[in-house]
LOLO-192923 format. One record per atom (N, C-alpha, C, O): residue number from 1; residue in three letters; atom name; x, y, z. Coordinates in Angstrom, 3 decimals. Atoms other than C-alpha are relative to their C-alpha. Layout:
node pos->NUM&code->ala&site->CA&px->X&py->Y&pz->Z
...
END
This chain:
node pos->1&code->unk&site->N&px->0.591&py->1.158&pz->-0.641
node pos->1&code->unk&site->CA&px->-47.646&py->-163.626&pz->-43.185
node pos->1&code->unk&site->C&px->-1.504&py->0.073&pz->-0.168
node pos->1&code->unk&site->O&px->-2.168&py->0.973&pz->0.347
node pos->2&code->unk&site->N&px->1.608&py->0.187&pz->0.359
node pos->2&code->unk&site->CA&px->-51.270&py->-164.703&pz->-44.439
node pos->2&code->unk&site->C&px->-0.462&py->-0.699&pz->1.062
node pos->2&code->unk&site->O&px->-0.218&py->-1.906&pz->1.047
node pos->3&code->unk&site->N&px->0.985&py->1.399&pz->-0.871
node pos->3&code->unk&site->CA&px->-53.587&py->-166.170&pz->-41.184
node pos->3&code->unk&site->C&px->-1.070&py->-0.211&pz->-0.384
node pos->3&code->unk&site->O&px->-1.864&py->0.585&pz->-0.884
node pos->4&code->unk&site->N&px->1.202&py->0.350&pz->0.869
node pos->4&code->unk&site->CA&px->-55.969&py->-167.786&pz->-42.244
node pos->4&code->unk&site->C&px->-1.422&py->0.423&pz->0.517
node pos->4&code->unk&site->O&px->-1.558&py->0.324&pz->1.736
node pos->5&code->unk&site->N&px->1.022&py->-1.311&pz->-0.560
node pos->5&code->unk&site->CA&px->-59.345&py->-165.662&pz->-41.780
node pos->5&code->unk&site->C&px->0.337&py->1.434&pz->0.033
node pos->5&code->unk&site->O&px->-0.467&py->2.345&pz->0.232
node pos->6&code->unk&site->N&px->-0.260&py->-1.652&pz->-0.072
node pos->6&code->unk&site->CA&px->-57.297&py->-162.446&pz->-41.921
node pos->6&code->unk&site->C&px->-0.424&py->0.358&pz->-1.832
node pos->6&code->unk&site->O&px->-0.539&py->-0.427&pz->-2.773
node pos->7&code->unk&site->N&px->0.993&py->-0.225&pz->1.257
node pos->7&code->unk&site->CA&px->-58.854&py->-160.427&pz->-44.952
node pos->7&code->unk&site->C&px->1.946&py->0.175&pz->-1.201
node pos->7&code->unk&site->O&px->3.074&py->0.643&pz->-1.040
node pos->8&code->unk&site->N&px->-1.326&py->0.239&pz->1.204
node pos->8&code->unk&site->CA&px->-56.499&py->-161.345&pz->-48.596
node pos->8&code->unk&site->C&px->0.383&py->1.078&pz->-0.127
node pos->8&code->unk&site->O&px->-0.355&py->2.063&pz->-0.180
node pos->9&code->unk&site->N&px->-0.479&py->-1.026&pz->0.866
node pos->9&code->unk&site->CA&px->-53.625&py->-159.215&pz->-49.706
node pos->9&code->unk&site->C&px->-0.294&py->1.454&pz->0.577
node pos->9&code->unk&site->O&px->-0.311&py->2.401&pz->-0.209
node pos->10&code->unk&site->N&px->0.294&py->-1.211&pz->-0.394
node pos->10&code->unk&site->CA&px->-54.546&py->-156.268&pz->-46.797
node pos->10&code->unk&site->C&px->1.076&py->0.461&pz->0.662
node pos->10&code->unk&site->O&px->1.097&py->-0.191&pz->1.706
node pos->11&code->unk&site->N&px->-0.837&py->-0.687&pz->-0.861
node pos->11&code->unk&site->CA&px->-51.687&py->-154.338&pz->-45.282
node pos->11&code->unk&site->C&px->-0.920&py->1.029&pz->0.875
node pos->11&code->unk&site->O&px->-1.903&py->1.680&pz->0.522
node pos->12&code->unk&site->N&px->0.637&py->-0.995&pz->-0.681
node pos->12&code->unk&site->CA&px->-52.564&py->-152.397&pz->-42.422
node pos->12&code->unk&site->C&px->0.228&py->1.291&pz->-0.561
node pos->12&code->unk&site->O&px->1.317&py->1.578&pz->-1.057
node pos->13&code->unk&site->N&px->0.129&py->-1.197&pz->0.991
node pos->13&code->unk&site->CA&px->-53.879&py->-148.732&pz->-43.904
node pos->13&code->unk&site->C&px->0.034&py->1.061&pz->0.771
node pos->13&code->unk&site->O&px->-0.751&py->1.079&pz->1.719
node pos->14&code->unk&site->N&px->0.567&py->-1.255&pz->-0.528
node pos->14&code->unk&site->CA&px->-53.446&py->-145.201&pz->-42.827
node pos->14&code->unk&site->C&px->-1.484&py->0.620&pz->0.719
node pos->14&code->unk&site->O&px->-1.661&py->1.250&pz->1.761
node pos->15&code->unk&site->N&px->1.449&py->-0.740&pz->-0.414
node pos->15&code->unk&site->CA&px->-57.384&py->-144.350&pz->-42.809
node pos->15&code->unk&site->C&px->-0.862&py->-1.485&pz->0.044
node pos->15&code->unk&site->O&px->-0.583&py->-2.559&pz->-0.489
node pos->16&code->unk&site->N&px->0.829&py->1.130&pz->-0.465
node pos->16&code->unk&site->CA&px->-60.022&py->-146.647&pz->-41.604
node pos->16&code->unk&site->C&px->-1.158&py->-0.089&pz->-1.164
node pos->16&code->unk&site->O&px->-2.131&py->0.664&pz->-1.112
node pos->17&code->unk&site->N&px->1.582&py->-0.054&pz->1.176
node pos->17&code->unk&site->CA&px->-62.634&py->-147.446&pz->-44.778
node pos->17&code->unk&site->C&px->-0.218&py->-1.371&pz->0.349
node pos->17&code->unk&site->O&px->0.553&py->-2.239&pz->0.758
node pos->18&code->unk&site->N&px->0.448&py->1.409&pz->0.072
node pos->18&code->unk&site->CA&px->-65.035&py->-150.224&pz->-44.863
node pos->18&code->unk&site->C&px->0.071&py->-0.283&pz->-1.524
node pos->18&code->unk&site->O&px->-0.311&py->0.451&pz->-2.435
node pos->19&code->unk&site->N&px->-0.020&py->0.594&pz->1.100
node pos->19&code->unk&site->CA&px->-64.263&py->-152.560&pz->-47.576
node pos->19&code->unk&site->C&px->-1.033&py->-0.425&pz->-1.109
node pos->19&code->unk&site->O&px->-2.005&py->-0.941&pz->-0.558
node pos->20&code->unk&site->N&px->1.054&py->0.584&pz->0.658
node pos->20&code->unk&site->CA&px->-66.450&py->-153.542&pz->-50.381
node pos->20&code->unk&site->C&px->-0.431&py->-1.578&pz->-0.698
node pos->20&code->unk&site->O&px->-1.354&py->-1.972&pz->-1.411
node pos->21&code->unk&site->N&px->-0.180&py->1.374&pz->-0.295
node pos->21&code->unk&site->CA&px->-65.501&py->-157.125&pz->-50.155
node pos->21&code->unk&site->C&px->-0.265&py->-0.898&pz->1.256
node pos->21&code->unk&site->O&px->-1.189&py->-0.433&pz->1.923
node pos->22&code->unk&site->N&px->0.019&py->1.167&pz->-1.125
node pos->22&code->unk&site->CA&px->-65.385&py->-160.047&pz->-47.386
node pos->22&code->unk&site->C&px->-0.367&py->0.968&pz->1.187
node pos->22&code->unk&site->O&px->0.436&py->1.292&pz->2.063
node pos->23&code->unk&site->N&px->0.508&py->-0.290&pz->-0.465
node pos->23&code->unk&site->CA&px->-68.102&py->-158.196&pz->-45.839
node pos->23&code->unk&site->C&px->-1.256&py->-0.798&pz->0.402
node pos->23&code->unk&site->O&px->-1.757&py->-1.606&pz->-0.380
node pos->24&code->unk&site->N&px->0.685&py->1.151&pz->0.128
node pos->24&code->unk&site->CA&px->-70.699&py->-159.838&pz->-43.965
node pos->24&code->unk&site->C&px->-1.863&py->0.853&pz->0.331
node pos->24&code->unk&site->O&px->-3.020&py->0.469&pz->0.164
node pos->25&code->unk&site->N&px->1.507&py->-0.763&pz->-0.208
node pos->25&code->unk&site->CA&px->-73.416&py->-156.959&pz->-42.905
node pos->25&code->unk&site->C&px->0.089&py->1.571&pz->-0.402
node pos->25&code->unk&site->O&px->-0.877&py->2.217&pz->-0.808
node pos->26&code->unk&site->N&px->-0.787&py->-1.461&pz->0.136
node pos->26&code->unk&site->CA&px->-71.275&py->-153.432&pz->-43.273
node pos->26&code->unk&site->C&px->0.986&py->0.268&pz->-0.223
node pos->26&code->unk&site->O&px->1.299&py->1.286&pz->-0.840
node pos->27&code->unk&site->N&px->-1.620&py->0.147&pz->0.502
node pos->27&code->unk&site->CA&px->-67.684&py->-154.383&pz->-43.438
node pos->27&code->unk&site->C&px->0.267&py->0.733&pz->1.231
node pos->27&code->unk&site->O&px->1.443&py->1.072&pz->1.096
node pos->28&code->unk&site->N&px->-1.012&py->-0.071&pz->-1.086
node pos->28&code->unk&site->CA&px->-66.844&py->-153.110&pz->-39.922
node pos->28&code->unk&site->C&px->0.924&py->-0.072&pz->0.817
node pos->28&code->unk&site->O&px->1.699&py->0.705&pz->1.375
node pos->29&code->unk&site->N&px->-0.826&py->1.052&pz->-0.407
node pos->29&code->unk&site->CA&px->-65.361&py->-155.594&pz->-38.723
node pos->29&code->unk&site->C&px->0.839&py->-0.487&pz->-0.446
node pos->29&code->unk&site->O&px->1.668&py->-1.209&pz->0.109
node pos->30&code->unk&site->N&px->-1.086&py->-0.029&pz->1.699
node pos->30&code->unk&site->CA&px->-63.513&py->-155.700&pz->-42.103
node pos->30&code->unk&site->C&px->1.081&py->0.850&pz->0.083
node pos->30&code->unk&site->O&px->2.291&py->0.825&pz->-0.140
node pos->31&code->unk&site->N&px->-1.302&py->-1.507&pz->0.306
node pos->31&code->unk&site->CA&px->-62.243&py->-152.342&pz->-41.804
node pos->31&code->unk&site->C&px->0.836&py->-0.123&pz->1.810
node pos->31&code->unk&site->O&px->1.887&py->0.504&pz->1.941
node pos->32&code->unk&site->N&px->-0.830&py->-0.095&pz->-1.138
node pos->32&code->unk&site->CA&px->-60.859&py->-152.788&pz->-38.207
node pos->32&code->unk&site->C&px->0.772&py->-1.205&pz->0.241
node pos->32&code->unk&site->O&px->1.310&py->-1.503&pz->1.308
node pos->33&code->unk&site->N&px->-0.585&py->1.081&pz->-0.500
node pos->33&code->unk&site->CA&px->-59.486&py->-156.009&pz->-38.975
node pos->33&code->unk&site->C&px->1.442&py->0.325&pz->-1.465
node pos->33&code->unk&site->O&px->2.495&py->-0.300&pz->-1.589
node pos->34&code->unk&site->N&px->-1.027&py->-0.279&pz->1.031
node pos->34&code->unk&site->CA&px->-57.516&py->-154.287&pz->-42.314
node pos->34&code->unk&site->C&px->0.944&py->1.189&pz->0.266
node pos->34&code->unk&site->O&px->1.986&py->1.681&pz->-0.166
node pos->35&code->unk&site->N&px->-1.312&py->-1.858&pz->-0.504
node pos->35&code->unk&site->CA&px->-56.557&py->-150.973&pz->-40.231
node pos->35&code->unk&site->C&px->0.745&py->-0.771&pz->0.794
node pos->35&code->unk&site->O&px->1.604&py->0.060&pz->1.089
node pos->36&code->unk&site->N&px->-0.530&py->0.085&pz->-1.094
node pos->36&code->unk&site->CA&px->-54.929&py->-152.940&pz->-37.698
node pos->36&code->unk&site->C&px->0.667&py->-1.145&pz->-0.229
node pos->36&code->unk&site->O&px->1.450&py->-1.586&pz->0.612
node pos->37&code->unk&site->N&px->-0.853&py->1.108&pz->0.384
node pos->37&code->unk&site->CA&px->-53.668&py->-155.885&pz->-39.620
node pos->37&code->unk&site->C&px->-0.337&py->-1.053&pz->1.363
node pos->37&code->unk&site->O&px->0.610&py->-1.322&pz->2.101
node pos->38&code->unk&site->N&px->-0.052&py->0.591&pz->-0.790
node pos->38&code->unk&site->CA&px->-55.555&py->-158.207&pz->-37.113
node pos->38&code->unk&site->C&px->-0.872&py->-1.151&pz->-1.158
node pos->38&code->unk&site->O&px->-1.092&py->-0.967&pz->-2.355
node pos->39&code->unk&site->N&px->0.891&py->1.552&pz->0.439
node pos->39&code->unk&site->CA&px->-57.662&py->-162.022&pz->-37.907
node pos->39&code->unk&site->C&px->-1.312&py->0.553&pz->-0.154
node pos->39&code->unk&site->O&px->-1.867&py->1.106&pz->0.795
node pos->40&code->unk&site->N&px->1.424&py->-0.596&pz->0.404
node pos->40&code->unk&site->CA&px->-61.026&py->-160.998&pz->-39.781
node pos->40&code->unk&site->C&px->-1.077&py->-0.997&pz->0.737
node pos->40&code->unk&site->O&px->-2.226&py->-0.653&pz->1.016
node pos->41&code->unk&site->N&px->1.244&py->0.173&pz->-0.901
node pos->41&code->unk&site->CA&px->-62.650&py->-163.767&pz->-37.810
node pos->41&code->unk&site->C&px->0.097&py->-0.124&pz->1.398
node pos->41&code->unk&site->O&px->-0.826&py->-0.666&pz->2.006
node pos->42&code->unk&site->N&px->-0.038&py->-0.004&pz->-1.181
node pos->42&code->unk&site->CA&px->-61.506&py->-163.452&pz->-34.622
node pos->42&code->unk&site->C&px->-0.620&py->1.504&pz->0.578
node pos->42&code->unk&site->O&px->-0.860&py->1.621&pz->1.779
node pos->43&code->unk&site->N&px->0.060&py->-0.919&pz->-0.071
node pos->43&code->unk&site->CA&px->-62.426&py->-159.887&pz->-34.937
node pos->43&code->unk&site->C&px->-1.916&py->-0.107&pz->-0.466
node pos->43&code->unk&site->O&px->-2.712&py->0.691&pz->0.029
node pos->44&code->unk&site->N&px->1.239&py->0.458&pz->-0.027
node pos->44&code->unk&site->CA&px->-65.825&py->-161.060&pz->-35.920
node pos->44&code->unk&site->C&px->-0.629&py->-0.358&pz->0.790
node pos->44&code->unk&site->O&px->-1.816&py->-0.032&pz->0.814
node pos->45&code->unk&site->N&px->0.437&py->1.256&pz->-0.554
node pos->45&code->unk&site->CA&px->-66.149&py->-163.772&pz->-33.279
node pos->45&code->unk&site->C&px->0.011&py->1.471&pz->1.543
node pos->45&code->unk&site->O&px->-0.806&py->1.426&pz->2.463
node pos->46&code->unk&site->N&px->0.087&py->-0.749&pz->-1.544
node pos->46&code->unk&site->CA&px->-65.456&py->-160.771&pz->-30.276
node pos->46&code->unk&site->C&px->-0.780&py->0.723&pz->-0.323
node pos->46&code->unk&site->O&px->-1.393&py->0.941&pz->0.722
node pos->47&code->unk&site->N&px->0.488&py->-0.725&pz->0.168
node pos->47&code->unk&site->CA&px->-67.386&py->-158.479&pz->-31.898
node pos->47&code->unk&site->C&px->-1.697&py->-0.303&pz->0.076
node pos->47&code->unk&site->O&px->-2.547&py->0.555&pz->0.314
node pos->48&code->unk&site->N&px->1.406&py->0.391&pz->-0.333
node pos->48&code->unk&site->CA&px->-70.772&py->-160.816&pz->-31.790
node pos->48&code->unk&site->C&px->0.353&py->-0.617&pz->1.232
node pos->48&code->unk&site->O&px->-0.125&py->-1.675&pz->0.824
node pos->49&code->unk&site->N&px->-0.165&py->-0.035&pz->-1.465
node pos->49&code->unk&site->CA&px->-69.948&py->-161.625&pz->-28.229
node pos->49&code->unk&site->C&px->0.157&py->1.166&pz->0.852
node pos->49&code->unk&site->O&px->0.112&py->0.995&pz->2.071
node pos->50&code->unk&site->N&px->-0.089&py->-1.111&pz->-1.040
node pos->50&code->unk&site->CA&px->-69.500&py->-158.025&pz->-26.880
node pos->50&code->unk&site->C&px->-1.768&py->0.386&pz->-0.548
node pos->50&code->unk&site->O&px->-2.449&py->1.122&pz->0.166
node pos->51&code->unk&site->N&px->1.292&py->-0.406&pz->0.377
node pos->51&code->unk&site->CA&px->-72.972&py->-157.649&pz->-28.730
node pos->51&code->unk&site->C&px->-0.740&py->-0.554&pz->0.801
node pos->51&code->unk&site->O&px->-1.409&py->0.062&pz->1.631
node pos->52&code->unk&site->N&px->1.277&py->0.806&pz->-1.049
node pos->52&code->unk&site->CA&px->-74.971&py->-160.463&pz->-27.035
node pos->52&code->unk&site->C&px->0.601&py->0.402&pz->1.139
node pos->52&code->unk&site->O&px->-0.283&py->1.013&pz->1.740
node pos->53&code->unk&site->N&px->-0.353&py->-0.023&pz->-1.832
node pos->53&code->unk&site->CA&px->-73.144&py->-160.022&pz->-23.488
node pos->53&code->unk&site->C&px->-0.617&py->1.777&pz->0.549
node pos->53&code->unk&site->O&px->-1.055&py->2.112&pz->1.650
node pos->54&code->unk&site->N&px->0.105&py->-1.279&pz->-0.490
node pos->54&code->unk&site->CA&px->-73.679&py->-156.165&pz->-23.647
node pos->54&code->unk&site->C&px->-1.011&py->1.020&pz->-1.843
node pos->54&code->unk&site->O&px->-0.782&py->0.950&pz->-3.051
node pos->55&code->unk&site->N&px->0.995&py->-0.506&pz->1.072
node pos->55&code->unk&site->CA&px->-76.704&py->-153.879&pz->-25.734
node pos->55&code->unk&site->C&px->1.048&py->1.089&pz->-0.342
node pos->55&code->unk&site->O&px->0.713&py->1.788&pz->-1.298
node pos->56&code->unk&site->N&px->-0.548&py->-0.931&pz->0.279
node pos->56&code->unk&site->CA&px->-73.961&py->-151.567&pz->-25.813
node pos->56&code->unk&site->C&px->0.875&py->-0.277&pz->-1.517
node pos->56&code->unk&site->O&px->0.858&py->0.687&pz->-2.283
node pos->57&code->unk&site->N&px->-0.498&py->0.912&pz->1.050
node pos->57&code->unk&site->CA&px->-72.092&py->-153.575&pz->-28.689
node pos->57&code->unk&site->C&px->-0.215&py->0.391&pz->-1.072
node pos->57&code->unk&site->O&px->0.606&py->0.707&pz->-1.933
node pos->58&code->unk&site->N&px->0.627&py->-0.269&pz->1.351
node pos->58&code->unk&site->CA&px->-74.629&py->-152.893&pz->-31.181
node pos->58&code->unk&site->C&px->-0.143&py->1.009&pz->-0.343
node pos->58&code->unk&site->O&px->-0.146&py->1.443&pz->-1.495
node pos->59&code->unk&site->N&px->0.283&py->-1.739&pz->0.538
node pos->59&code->unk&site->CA&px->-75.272&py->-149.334&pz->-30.545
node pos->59&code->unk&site->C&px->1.720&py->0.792&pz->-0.773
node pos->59&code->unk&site->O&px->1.906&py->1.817&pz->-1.430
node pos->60&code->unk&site->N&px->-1.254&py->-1.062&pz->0.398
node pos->60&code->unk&site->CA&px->-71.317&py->-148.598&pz->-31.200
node pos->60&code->unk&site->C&px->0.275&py->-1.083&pz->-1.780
node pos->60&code->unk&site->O&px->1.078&py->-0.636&pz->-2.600
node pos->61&code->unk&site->N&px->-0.325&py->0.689&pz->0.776
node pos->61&code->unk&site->CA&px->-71.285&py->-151.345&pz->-33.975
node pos->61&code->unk&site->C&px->-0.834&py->1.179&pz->-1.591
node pos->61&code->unk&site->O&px->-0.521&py->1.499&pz->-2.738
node pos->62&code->unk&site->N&px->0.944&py->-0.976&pz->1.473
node pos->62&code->unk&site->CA&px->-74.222&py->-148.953&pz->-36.049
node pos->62&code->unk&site->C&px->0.702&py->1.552&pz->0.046
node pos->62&code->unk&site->O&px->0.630&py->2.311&pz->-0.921
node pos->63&code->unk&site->N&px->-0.462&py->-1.535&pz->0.377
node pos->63&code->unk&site->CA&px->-72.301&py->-145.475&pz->-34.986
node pos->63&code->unk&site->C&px->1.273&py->-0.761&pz->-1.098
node pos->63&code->unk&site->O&px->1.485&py->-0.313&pz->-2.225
node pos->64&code->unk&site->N&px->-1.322&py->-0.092&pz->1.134
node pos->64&code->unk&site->CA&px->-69.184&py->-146.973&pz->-36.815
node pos->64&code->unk&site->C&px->-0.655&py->-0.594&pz->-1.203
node pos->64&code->unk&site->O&px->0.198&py->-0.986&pz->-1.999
node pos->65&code->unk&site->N&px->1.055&py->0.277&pz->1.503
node pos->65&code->unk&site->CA&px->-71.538&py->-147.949&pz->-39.733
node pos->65&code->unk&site->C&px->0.031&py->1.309&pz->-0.477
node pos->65&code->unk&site->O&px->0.476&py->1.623&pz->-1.581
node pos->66&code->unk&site->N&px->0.195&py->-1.867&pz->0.312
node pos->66&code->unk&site->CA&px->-72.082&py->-144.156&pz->-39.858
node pos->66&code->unk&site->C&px->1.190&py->0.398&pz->-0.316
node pos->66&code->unk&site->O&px->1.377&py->0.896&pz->-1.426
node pos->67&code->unk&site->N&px->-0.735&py->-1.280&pz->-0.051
node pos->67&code->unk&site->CA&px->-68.960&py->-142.641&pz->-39.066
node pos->67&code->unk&site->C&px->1.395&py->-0.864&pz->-1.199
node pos->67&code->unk&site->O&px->1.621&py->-0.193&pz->-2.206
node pos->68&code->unk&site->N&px->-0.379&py->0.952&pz->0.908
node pos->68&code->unk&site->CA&px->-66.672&py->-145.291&pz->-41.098
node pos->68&code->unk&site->C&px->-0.174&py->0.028&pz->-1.356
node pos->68&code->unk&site->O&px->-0.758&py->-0.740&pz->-2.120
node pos->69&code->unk&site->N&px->0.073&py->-0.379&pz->2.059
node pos->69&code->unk&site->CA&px->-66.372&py->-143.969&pz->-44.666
node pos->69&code->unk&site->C&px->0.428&py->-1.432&pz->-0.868
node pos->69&code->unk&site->O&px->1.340&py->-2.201&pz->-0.564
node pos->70&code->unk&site->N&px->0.100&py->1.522&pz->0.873
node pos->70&code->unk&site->CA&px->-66.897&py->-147.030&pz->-47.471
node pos->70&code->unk&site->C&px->1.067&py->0.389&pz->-0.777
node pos->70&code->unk&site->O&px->1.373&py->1.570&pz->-0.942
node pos->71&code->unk&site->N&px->-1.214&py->-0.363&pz->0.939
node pos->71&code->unk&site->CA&px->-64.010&py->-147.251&pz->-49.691
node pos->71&code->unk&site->C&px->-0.812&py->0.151&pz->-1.114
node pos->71&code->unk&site->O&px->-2.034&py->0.042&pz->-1.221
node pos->72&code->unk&site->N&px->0.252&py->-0.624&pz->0.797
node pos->72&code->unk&site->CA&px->-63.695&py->-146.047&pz->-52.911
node pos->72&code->unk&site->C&px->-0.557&py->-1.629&pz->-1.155
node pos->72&code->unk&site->O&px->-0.376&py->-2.777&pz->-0.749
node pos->73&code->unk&site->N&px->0.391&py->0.565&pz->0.470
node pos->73&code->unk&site->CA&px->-65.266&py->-147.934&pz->-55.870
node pos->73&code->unk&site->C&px->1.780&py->-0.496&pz->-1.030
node pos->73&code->unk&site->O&px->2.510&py->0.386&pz->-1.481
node pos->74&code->unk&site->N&px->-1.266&py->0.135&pz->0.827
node pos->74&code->unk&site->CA&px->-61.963&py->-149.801&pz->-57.844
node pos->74&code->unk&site->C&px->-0.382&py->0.277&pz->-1.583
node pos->74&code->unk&site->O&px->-1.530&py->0.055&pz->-1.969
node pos->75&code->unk&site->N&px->0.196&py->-0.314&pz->1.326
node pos->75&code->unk&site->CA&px->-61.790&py->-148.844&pz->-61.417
node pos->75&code->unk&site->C&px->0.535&py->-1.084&pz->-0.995
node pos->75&code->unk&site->O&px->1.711&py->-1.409&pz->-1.161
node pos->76&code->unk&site->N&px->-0.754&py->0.775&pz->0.772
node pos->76&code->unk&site->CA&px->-61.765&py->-151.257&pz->-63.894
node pos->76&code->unk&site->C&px->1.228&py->-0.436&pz->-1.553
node pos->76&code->unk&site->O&px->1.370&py->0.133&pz->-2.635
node pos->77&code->unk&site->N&px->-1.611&py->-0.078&pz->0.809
node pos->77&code->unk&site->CA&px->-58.369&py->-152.633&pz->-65.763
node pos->77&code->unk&site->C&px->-0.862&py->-0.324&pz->-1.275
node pos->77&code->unk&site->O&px->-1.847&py->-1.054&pz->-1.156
node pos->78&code->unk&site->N&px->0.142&py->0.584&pz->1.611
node pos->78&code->unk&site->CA&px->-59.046&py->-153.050&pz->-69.777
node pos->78&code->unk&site->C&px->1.106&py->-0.810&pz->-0.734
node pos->78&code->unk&site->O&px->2.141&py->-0.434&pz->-1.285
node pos->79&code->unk&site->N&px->-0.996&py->0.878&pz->0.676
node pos->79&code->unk&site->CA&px->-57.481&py->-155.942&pz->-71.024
node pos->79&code->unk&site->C&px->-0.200&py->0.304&pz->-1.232
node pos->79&code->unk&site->O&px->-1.220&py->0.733&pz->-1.772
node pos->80&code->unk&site->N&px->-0.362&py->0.164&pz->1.701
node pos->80&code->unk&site->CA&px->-55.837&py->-156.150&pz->-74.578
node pos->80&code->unk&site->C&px->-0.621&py->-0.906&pz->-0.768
node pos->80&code->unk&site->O&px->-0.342&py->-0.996&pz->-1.964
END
């Protein structure tokens, strides 16, 4: 089932990486919306609302910037 805003073609994943796609500042919000198989903008839309309502928001938004390993680089296919 594809909703629309959830990130293309992601099954929820074993390990939490930020993506190197349909990212909009770090892919945080990317990677917790592809580990958990949830809506990439609803997961957006709470995530800049726990920011403005609370300074606390931002400080945990930059540790998982840190601690949040980037995925790997894809290798490219050689067509015939």
């Amino acid at each position: 089932m594809n909703v629309a805003g959830a990130v293309p073609g992601a099954q929820p994943q074993s390990q939490m990486v930020r993506p190197r796609e349909n990212r909009m500042i770090a892919g945080v919000c990317a990677a917790f919306a592809m580990h958990y198989g949830w809506d990439l903008n609803l997961v957006r839309i709470i995530t800049a609302v726990i920011i403005i309502l609370t300074g606390v928001g931002a400080l945990a938004y930059i540790a998982a910037w840190v601690i949040i390993p980037e995925a790997p680089y894809g290798v490219p296919v050689k067509s015939a």
